[in-house]
Each structure stands twice: as C-alpha cells, then as structure tokens.
C-alpha positions as CSV (number, residue, x, y, z in Angstrom):
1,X,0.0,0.0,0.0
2,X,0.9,3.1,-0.8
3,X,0.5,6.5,1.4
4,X,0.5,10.1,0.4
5,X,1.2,12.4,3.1
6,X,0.6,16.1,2.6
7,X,-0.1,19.5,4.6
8,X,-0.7,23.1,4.1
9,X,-2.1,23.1,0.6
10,X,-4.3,25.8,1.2
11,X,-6.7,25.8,-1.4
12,X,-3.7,25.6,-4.4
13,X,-4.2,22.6,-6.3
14,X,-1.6,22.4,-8.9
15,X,1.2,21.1,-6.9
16,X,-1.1,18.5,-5.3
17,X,-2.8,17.4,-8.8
18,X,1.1,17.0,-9.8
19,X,2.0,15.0,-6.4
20,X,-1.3,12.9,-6.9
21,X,-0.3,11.6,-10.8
22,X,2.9,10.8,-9.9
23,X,3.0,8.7,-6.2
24,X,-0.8,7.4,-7.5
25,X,-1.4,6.5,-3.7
26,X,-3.7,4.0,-2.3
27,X,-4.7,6.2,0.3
28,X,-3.9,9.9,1.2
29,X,-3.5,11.5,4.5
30,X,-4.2,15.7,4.8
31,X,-2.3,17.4,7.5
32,X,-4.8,20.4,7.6
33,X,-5.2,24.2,5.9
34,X,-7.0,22.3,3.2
35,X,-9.5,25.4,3.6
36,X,-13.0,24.2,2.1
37,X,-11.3,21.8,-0.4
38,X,-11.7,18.4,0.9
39,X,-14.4,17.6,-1.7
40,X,-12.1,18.5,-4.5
41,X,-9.1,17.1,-3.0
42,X,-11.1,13.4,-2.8
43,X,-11.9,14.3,-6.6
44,X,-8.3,14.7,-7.5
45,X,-7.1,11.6,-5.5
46,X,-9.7,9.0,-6.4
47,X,-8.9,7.2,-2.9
48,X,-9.6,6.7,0.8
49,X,-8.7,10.6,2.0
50,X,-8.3,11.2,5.8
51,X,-7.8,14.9,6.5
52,X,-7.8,17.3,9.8
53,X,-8.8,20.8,10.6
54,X,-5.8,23.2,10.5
55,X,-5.9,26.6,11.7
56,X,-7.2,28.2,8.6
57,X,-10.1,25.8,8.0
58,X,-12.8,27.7,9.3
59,X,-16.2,26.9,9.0
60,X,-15.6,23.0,8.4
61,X,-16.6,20.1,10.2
62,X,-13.2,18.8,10.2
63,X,-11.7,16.6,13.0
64,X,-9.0,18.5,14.9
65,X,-6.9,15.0,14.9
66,X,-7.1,11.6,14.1
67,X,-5.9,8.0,15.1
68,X,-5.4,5.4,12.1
69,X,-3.9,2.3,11.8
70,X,-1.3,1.7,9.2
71,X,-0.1,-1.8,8.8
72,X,0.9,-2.8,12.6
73,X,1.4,0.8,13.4
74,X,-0.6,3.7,15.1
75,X,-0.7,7.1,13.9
76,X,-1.6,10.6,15.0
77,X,-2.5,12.8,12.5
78,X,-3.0,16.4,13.7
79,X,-2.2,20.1,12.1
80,X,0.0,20.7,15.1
81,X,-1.5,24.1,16.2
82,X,-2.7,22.9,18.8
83,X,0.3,20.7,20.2
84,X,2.0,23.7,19.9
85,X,5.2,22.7,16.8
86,X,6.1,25.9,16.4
87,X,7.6,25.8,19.6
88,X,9.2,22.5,19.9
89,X,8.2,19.0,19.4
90,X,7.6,17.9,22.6
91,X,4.1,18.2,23.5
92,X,3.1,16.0,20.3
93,X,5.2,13.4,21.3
94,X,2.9,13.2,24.8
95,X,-0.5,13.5,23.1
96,X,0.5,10.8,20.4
97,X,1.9,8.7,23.0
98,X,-1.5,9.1,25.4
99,X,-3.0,8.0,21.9
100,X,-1.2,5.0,21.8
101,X,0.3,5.8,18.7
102,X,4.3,5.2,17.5
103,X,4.0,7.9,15.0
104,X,2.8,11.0,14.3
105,X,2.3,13.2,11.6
106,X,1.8,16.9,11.5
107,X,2.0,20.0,9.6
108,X,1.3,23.7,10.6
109,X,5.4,24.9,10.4
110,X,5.1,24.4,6.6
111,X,8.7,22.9,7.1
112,X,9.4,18.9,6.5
113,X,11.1,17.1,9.5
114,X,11.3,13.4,10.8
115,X,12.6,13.4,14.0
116,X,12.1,10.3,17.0
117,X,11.0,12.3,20.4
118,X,10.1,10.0,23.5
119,X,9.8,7.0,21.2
120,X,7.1,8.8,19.1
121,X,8.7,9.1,15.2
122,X,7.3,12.7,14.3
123,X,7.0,13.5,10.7
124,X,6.2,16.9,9.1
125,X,5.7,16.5,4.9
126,X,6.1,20.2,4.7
127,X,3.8,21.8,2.8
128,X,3.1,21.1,-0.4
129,X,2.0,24.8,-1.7
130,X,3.8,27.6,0.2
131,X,7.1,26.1,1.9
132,X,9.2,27.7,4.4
133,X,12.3,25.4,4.3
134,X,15.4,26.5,2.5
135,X,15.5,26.5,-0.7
136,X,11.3,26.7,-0.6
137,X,10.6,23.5,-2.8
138,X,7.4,22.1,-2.4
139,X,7.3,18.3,-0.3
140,X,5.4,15.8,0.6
141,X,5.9,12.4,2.0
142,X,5.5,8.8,0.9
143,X,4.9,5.9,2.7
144,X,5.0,2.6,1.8
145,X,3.4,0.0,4.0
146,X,5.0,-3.4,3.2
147,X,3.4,-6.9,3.4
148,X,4.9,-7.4,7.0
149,X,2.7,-3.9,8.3
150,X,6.0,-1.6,8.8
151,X,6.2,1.9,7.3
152,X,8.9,3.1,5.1
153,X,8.5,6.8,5.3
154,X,10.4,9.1,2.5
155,X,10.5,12.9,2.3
156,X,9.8,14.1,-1.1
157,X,10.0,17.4,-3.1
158,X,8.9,18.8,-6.4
C-alpha cells in the first residue's frame, strides 16, 4: 500500500494534482489548511482521503486530529496548532503517545522534518503549496506500508 502524506495546501491545487499523478497512492493523509477543499481534493485523488482541521479551516466540520492504523502501526494525525510545533516537538510526542500511537504526523510549520521524540517518530511532509524550508521547494511524504505492516516513510520534493 501506498500513502501520500501532505499538509498546508491551502486551497492551491496544482502542486497536489502534480503529487497525486505521480506517487498514484492507495490512500492519502491531509495534515490540515485544506480550507474548504476536501471535496475536490477526494476528486483529484480517487482514494480513501483522511484529512484534519488546521488553523485556517474555518467553517468545516473537520476533526481537529485523528488515530489510524497503518499496517501494525498507530498514527496521529493532527495540524500541530494545537500541540504547539512551532515551539518544539515535545508536547506531540505526549499527546501521540496518550493515543497510543508510535508515530505521528503533523503540519502547521510548513517545514518537512522526521525526528524520533520520547519513542514517538514525528513526521512533518512540509507543505506542499507555500514552503518555508530552505531552498522553498514544495514536499510531501510517501509511505509505503509493506506486506509485514511496517512503514517506510520518505520525504519528497517537487
């Protein structure tokens, strides 16, 4: 199976439509700032989408996190606002770990990282519209869930 991990989109498509052809995921996962998109984002990626309220989705319905189970493994999928990343790392490493969960994926800094805090693996895909990083490309992350359940997580960029 094959996961496409993405945050911070914020209602620009072209980068995503681009992201979408190329991994052609099994499922995708939507760190937040979607803004009122999600029904055109499921159009684009024709599979199971999972997707979580950022700070600039106002006026959705959208879960502020969520718990799924990937293969044998757990994760957290928040926007991070209110765990505080722009701060430090710490705090979503407690509230993924209360969750039970070995990983946890986030957005919100618009900067990728993958970084092990307290036994929680944190991952950040960046964002795939308006980066911050160095060098400002546009990233995402794949993750490829082999027949044994584990994850094999890989930062990507356009």
């Amino acid at each position: 199976m094959r996961v496409l991990i993405v945050s911070d989109s914020h209602g620009r498509h072209e980068n995503l439509r681009e992201v979408i052809r190329r991994v052609r995921p099994d499922r995708l996962i939507h760190c937040g700032d979607i803004l009122t998109c999600q029904p055109q984002v499921q159009a684009m990626a024709d599979c199971p989408l999972d997707v979580v309220r950022g700070n600039n989705d106002f006026g959705t319905d959208l879960p502020n996190d969520l718990v799924l189970s990937l293969g044998r493994h757990r994760l957290y999928v928040t926007h991070g606002h209110h765990e505080h990343v722009s701060w430090g790392l710490e705090d979503l490493a407690i509230v993924a770990a209360a969750h039970k969960c070995d990983y946890a994926v986030f957005g919100h800094t618009h900067y990728p990282t993958m970084e092990c805090v307290n036994g929680v693996t944190l991952i950040n895909p960046g964002s795939i519209s308006l980066p911050r990083q160095p060098g400002r490309k546009p990233s995402f992350i794949v993750c490829d869930v082999d027949k044994n359940g584990d994850l094999h997580f890989a930062q990507n960029y356009l």
